[in-house]
N, C-alpha and C positions, 0 to 999 in steps of 0.2 A: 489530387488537389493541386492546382496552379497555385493558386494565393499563397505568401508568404506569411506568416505570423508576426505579428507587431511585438515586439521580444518586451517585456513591462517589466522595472524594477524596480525594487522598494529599500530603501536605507538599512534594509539588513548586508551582513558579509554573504552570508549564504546564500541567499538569493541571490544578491550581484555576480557572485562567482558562477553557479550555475545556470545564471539565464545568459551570460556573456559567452558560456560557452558556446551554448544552444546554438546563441546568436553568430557566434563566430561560422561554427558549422553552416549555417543555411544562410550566411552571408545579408543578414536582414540587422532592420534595423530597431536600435535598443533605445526606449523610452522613459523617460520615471512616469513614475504611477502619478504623481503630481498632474501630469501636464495629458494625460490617457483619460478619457471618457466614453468615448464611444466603442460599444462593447458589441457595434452592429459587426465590428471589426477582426476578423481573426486572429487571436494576440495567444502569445504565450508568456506564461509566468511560474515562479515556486511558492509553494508552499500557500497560507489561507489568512497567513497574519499582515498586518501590516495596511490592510485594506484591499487586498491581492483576491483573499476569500470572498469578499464583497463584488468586485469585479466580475468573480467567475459565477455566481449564484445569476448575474445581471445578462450574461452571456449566454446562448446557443451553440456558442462556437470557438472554441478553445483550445488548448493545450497546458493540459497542466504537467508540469514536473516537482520529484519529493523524490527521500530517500527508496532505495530500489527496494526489491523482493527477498533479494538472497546475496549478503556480502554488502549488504551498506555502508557507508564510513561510519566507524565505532562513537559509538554516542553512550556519555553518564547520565546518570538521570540524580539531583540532587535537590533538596528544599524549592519541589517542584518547578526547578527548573533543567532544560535540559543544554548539555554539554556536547561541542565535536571534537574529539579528541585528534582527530586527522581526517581529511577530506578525499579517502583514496579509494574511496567504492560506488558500487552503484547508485545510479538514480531513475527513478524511472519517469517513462513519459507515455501520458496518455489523454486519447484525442476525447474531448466531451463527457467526459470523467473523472474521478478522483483516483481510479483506481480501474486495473483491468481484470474481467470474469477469467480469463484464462483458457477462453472460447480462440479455438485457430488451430493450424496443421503446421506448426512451426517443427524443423526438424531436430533431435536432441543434440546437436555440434555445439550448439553456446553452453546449456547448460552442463555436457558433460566436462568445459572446458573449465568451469567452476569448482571441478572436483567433489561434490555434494555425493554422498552416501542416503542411499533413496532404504530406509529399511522397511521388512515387512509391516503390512495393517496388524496392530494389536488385537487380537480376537479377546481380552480378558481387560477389565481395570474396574476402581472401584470409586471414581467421584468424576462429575464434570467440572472442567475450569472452566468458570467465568471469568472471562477477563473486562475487568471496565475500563472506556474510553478516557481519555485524559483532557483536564478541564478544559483545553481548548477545541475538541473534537465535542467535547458537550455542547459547551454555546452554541459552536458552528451547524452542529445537527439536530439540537433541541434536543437535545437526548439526557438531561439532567434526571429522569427517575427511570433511566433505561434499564440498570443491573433491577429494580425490581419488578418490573414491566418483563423482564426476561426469564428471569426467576420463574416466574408465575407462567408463562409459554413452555418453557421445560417442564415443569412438571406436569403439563400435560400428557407428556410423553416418554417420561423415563420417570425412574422411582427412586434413582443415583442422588449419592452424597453431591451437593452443589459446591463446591468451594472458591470463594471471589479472590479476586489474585490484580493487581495492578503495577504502574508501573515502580512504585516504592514499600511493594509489600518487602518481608522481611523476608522470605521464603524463596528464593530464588525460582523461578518458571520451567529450570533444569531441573529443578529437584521436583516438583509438584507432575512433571511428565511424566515421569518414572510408574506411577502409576495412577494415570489417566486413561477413563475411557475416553472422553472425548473434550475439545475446547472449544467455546463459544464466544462469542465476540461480535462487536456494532462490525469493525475491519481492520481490526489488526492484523499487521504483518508478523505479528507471533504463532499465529495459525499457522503459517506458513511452517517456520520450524516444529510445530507440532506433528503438522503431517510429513515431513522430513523423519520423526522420530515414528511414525508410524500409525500415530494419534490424527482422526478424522475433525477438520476444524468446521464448523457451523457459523454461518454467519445471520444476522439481522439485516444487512447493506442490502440492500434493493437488487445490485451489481453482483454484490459476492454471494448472494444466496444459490447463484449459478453454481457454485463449486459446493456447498451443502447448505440446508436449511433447517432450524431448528427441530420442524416434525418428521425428519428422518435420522434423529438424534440416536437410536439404536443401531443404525443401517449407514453410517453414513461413510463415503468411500474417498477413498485417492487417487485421480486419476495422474498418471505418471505424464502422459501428454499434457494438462497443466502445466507442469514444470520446467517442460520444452516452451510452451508460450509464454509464460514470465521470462524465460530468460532474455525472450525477444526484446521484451517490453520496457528491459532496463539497460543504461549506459554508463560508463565513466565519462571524465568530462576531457579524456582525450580522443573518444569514440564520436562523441557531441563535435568539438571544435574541427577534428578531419570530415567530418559530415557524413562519416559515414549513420551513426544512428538516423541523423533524416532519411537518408536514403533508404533507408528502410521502415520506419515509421510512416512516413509520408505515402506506402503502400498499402498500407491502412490491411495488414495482413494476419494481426491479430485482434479479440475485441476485449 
């Protein structure tokens, strides 16, 4: 792809910081969202809040950036809101999406550079996690009666304890792994560490149902090349500003 991305920001920090990166790396230029409407345009932006999300629903043609896959900057979650504790991790970017399937032939150099312990598939456990989306992932996807809309598609298929888990339950999501068959989700990147831990994640996501989908909820598997292609798919923001993430994003070599 020739065209450059019109880089869009919104009055948050976060977003400013990591679309300036973006911006810096592919030497293009940074807009407020203010003064951005035409979305005939190839633009890039973070996150869905702010009127960013609005933008990209409007769009064919995009770049979205969020927190990466594996090794994010450490974020609290409190009186539902959420916290950056320090801004030194991943982020990822992807092209006409929110998120990437993990589809590509990326080779494992990035991710074994992450140092991530890939352990065996769990052949035994005794309940599935549900995880639900978080209220801004609801509005954004209309997904307001999802956990029981989902519920009720599991049991089509498995006979397993359901147990629902979010981001402010009491129960920590380390301790409810420990024995887990399996975790389901709209597209959380907590799947992500579940199948890290052995545990096969299921998605609803249109996108992620690539890597499992709820009716293979007894079968459902890990591919370790996955893990090679996210790692492609995510950057620091000193990776972004030397350009080199474009320069490999812009190859369009994972999906």
């Amino acid at each position: 792809m020739n065209a450059l991305p019109k880089c869009i920001v919104t009055g948050h920090f976060m977003n400013q910081m990591v679309v300036n990166a973006f911006a810096k790396g592919i030497k293009g230029e940074v807009i407020d969202i203010k003064k951005f409407s035409d979305t005939s345009n190839l633009f890039a932006t973070y996150g869905i809040l702010r009127g960013a999300g609005e933008l990209i629903k409007k769009s064919k043609n995009f770049y979205y950036l969020d927190h990466g896959y594996f090794k994010s900057s450490k974020r609290s979650f409190n009186s539902g809101s959420t916290f950056i504790e320090k801004v030194d991790g991943y982020f990822r970017i992807v092209h006409n999406d929110l998120y990437h399937s993990g589809i590509g032939k990326c080779s494992s150099d990035r991710f074994e550079k992450l140092n991530i312990s890939l352990r065996q598939k769990r052949n035994s456990g005794e309940y599935v996690i549900l995880s639900e989306p978080s209220k801004y992932i609801k509005h954004y996807f209309n997904l307001h009666d999802w956990a029981n809309k989902t519920i009720k598609e599991i049991k089509k298929f498995t006979d397993r304890k359901i147990y629902v888990h979010n981001k402010f339950s009491k129960v920590p999501l380390e301790t409810l792994l420990e024995k887990a068959w399996a975790f389901v989700s709209d597209q959380s990147t907590a799947g992500l560490k579940a199948m890290i831990n052995g545990i096969p994640a299921h998605y609803t996501n249109e996108t992620l149902k690539k890597i499992n989908s709820i009716d293979n909820i007894e079968n459902g598997k890990i591919s370790e090349q996955m893990f090679f292609n996210l790692a492609y798919g995510q950057w620091i923001l000193k990776e972004m500003e030397s350009g080199e993430a474009w320069n490999f994003i812009s190859k369009e070599l994972i999906k």
